[in-house]
C-alpha positions, 0 to 999 in steps of 0.5 A: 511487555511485549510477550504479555500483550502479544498473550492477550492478542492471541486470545482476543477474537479474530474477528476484531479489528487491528493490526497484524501483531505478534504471536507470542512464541510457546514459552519463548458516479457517471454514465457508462464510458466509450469503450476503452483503448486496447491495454498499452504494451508499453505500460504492461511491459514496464510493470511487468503485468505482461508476463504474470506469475502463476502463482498471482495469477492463480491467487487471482482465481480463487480469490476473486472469482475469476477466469483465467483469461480474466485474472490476465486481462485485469493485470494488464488493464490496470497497469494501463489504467494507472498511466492514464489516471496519471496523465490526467491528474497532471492534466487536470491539476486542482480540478482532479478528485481522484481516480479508481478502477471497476468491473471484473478484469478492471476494464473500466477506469473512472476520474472524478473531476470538479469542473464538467468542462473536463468530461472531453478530455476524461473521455479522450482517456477512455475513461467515465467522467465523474463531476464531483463537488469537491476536489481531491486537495479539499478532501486530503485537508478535511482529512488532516483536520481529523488526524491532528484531532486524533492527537488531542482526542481520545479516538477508541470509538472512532477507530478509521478515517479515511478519504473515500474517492468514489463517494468524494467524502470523507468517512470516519467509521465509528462504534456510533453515530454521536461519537462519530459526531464528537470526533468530527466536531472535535477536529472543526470540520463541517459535518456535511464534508464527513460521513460516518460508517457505524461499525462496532469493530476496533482496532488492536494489534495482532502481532503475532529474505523471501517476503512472507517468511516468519522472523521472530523479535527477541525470542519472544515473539514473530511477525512476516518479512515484507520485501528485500532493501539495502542501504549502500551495501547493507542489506536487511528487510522492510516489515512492520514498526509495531514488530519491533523497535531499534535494537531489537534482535531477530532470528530467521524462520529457522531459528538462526541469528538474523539481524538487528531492528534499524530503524522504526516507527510505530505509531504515526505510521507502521514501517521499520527495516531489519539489517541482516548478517551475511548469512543472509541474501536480500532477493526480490522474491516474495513467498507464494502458494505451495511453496512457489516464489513470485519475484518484484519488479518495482513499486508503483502504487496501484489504484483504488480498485485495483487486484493485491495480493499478500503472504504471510508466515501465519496464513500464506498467500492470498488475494483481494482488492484495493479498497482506498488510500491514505486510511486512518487508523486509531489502535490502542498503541496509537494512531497510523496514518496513510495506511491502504485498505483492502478486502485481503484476509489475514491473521495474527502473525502476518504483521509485516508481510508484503502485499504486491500487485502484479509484480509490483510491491505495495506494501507490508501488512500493519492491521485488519479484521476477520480471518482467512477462514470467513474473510475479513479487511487488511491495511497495509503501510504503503512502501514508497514511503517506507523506502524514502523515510528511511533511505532504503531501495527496493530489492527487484528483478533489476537488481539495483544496489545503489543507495538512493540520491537524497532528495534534497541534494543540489541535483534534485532537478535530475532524474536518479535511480532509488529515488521514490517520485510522486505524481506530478514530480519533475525531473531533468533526464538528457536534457528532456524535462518529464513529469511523473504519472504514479507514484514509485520508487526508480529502477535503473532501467526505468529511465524517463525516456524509455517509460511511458508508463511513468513519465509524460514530457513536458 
C-alpha cells in the first residue's frame, strides 16, 4: 500500500499542498521601538549564534537576501530576542499574546499584550508594544475548538489552521469562503475570532546518522534522517511518522541494513524515532550544502519570524523563515496538529529532514507545497515534542547520553538534563528556584545558573 500511494504522489503536481512523503523506489501592529539593547553575549554564546557555521550562514545569503554582516547579525539578534520574549511572557502572564521578530537582520522584536499598561515594561525590553484585543490563551482555545472539529467533520476543503500572532486571530485557509464558514461553525466558534485565507491548495503527503541523508522503509520507499537521539544507550534518528510504522525496516543511503521504526505517530502528529544497529553512530551533524556539515547544539525553539533552515536527501540545503506556530494541517491520511509553517522550499523525498535555526534543531520536515525551483511553504513537526513524547535526547555539540528524567518522577521539582522545559516551567537547581524563558530540551552544560538565556530566578 504504501509503494502504491507513494506512485501516485510522485505524479501528482508539486505545486499541491502536502507533506513531505515517500518517493516510491524504481521497482524496489504598533509605533516604531526605541532602539534595542545591543545583542546579549550571553544568549549568543549559549545558542550558539556567536559562532555560526558557513554553511548556514551561506544558506542565509542566498535564501534570503542578505549581506554577510547581516546573516551574522540576524543569528544573534534572535537568539537575544528569544530570551526577552521569554521574560516578558513570564512577566505578563495572561496579558501576554504572542511575541515575533521583523525586519532584515531580525533586529526588531515585537510583544503583543492585551492590557496598554504593559507598554512600559515591553519598552523596557526594546521591544514594540503591540495592545491587541485578544490574549495568546484565548486564541490557542479557539484553535482547540477547530481541532476537535476536525475530528467529527470532513476537512478536505479547509485544509490549515492555525494561530496568526501578528494578526491576533485565528485563521483557517480554506478552498472557500462557505466551507471556511461551515468548518468554523461546525466547531461552535464565533466568526469574528477567525479569519479565513482562501487558497485552493490541499494537503497530501510527498512521501518520497547525519540529518538530511536519505533512508529507505521496506525497500519500497525513502524519506530524510532528521536529527540524532538515544534512548539510554540505544542510539537511532527522529524523522517523520508518516515514513513509517513500528516495526518497519530501514537501510541507509547505501543500501546497507540500518534499523527498525520504534515508535510513530502519524496523524495527530507527524514524529517517529529509528534505532539503529551498531554499524551506525548517532552525531549532531545535520547535512549541508556541498557536502558541508553543520553540527547541533541544543533545541531551543525559534520565534515567529526568526531564520530556519532545512536538508533534505531530494533537495538539500535551504533556507527561509518561520512563518507561525501550532499549525493545523488536514491531509488526506488525517490531521497534524502543532506543526511550524515556514517559507523554506522542499520536495517529495525530504519527508523527515531537520530544520535547524542557527545551531539549534527545530524540527523534522512533515508537508508544504511549491518546489525549490519556484519556492514554496514547508510545516515541520516541532522536535521538543518529538523527544518528550518518546523519551528521546537529543544528540548535540555536548554529547549528553543520559536518558531523560521522567517528567512525572518524585524530583520533577529538580532541574534535570534531557528533560524538554516549556516556557514558564520551574525547577529547583542548588537550592535557587528559576523560571524557564524558551521552550528546549536540557543539555548537561545548561544548568539554571549559568544560562541566562533560558532561565531567570524567581
Amino acid at each position: 500500500m504504501v509503494g502504491r500511494h507513494a506512485a501516485r504522489t510522485r505524479r501528482a503536481a508539486l505545486t499541491a499542498l502536502g507533506a513531505l512523503a515517500l518517493t516510491a523506489l524504481p521497482q524496489a501592529a504598533s509605533a516604531a521601538p526605541p532602539p534595542a539593547p545591543g545583542p546579549s553575549p550571553t544568549a549568543a554564546r549559549t545558542l550558539g549564534a556567536d559562532t555560526p557555521s558557513t554553511q548556514v550562514l551561506h544558506a542565509m545569503e542566498r535564501d534570503l537576501r542578505l549581506t554577510p554582516d547581516q546573516a551574522t547579525a540576524r543569528l544573534v539578534n534572535e537568539a537575544e530576542a528569544g530570551t526577552r520574549a521569554g521574560r516578558l511572557r513570564n512577566t505578563l502572564g495572561d496579558r501576554f499574546a504572542g511575541a515575533w521578530v521583523s525586519g532584515a537582520t531580525s533586529a526588531e522584536l515585537t510583544v503583543a499584550t492585551t492590557d496598554a499598561a504593559d507598554t512600559g515594561a515591553i519598552r523596557a525590553e526594546g521591544a514594540t508594544a503591540a495592545v491587541v484585543e485578544k490574549p495568546l490563551a484565548r486564541l490557542t482555545a479557539v484553535k482547540e475548538k477547530l481541532d476537535a472539529a476536525a475530528v467529527r467533520t470532513r476537512t478536505a476543503e479547509t485544509p490549515v489552521w492555525y494561530v496568526d500572532v501578528r494578526t491576533n486571530r485565528v485563521m483557517v485557509q480554506a478552498r472557500s469562503e462557505a466551507a471556511a464558514t461551515a468548518f468554523v461553525r461546525s466547531a461552535g466558534v464565533e466568526a469574528e475570532n477567525v479569519g479565513v485565507e482562501v487558497s485552493p491548495n490541499r494537503p497530501r503527503l510527498l512521501k518520497d546518522l547525519v540529518g538530511g541523508d536519505a533512508y529507505y522503509i521496506d525497500a519500497r520507499a525513502r524519506c530524510s534522517i532528521g536529527f540524532s537521539v538515544t534512548k539510554g544507550q540505544q542510539q537511532g534518528f527522529a524523522t517523520a511518522g508518516h515514513c513509517g510504522r513500528p516495526g518497519a525496516r530501514t537501510t541507509g543511503y547505501d543500501q546497507s541494513d540500518q534499523g527498525t521504526f520504534q515508535n510513530s505517530t502519524f496523524p495527530g502528529k507527524d514524529m517517529a524515532w529509528v534505532a539503529v544497529n551498531s554499524d551506525w553512530t548517532a552525531t549532531p551533524d545535520v547535512k549541508a550544502q556541498d557536502g558541508q556539515k553543520v553540527q547541533v547544539a541544543g533545541s531551543v525553539e525559534a520565534l515567529v519570524g526568526a531564520s530556519v533552515c532545512r536538508s533534505g536527501s531530494t533537495t538539500g540545503w535551504h533556507c527561509g523563515t518561520v512563518r507561525r506556530h501550532d499549525t493545523s494541517v488536514s491531509y488526506a491520511e488525517g490531521t497534524v496538529d502543532g506543526l511550524t509553517e515556514t517559507s523554506v522550499c522542499a520536495e517529495p523525498g525530504d519527508s523527515g529532514g531537520p530544520f535547524v535555526a542557527g545551531a539549534q534543531a527545530q524540527g523534522t520536515t512533515s508537508g508544504g507545497s511549491g518546489d525549490c525551483t519556484n519556492g514554496g511553504t514547508t510545516f515541520y513537526q516541532p522536535v521538543n515534542p518529538l523527544l518528550s513524547d518518546f523519551g528521546l535526547t537529543l544528540r548535540t555539540t555536548a554529547a549528553q547520553s543520559q536518558t531523560p528524567a521522567p517528567q512525572d518522577d518524585a524530583a520533577a521539582d529538580a532541574w534535570a538534563a534531557g528533560r524538554v522545559y516549556q516556557v514558564g516551567a520551574t525547577v529547583t537547581y542548588a537550592g535557587v528556584r528559576y523560571r524557564c524563558l524558551q521552550n528546549h530540551q536540557a543539555q548537561g552544560a545548561w544548568s539554571p545558573e549559568g544560562t541566562p538565556a533560558l532561565w531567570q530566578p524567581v
